[in-house]
Structures are given as C-alpha cells and as structure tokens.
N, C-alpha and C positions, 0 to 999 in steps of 0.2 A: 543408487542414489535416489532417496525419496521425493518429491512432487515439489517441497518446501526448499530444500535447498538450491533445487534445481533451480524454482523462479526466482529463488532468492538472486543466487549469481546472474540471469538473466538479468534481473533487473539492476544488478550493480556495473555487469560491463554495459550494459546500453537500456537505461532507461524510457532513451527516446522510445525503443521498439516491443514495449511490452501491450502486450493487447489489454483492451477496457475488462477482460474476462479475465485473464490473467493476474491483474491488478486487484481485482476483486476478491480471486480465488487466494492470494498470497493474505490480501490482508484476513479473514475470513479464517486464514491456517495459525497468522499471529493473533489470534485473538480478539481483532477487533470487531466491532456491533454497529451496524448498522443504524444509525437511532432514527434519521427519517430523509426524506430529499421532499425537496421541492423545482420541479421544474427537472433540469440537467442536473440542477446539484445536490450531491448526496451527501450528510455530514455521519462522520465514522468516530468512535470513539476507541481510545485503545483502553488495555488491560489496568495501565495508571492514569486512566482520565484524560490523556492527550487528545484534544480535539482535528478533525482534519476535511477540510471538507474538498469534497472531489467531486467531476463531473468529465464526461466524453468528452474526447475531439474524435469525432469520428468515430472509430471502432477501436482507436490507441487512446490509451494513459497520455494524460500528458506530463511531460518528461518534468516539471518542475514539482508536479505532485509524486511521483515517484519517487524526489530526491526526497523530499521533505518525510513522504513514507519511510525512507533506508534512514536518516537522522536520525529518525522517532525509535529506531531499531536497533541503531548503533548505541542509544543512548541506554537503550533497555540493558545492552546487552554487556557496556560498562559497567552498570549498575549492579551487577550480578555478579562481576566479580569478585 
C-alpha cells in the first residue's frame, strides 16, 4: 500500500489524529500548491481551483480542516466518474 492511500484512510478514520506533516504531505500527493501563508495560515489551492486555507494546532491538523480536505477529495473523485 503506497504513502497516499495510507494517509488517505488515516485521515478518513480519524481526522482528529493526523499530524501537521502528515497533512501537508497528503495534500502535496493530491496535488495541491501551496500559494502563500501569512502568519500560521497557509492558503492551498487544489488541482480545480478549490481554495483552503490551513494552519497548526500544535503539531496536528486540525480535525475540521481535514474534513473539509477529504470533501474537496470526495468531490474530485465523483467527478471522475
């Protein structure tokens, strides 16, 4: 099982517990770009223009940016079918 899928499910059964590295590294594999931060907050853009902006709590993801990450994923990945 590759890198990608693995965080993938990580982050689907428990959001709460993904780490900020983690987080970064999944989005990063979906394709998203990093366009700039200010301060904690980092705004990410995906492959069809979805905007997202993310920032640490600590060294975890925080869990409502992660969901709104898996949406953006789910939606992609409708769309493809």
């Amino acid at each position: 099982m590759n890198q990608y899928i693995k965080l993938i499910n990580k982050a689907k059964q428990n959001p709460k517990g993904l780490s900020f590295s983690e987080f970064h590294t999944l989005m990063t594999k979906c394709g998203w770009v990093k366009d700039r931060q200010k301060g904690s907050h980092q705004i990410w853009y995906s492959p069809k223009g979805d905007r997202l902006s993310i920032q640490t709590f600590g060294n975890m993801a925080k869990e409502y940016q992660a969901r709104q990450f898996l949406n953006f994923e789910k939606g992609n990945e409708d769309e493809n079918k």
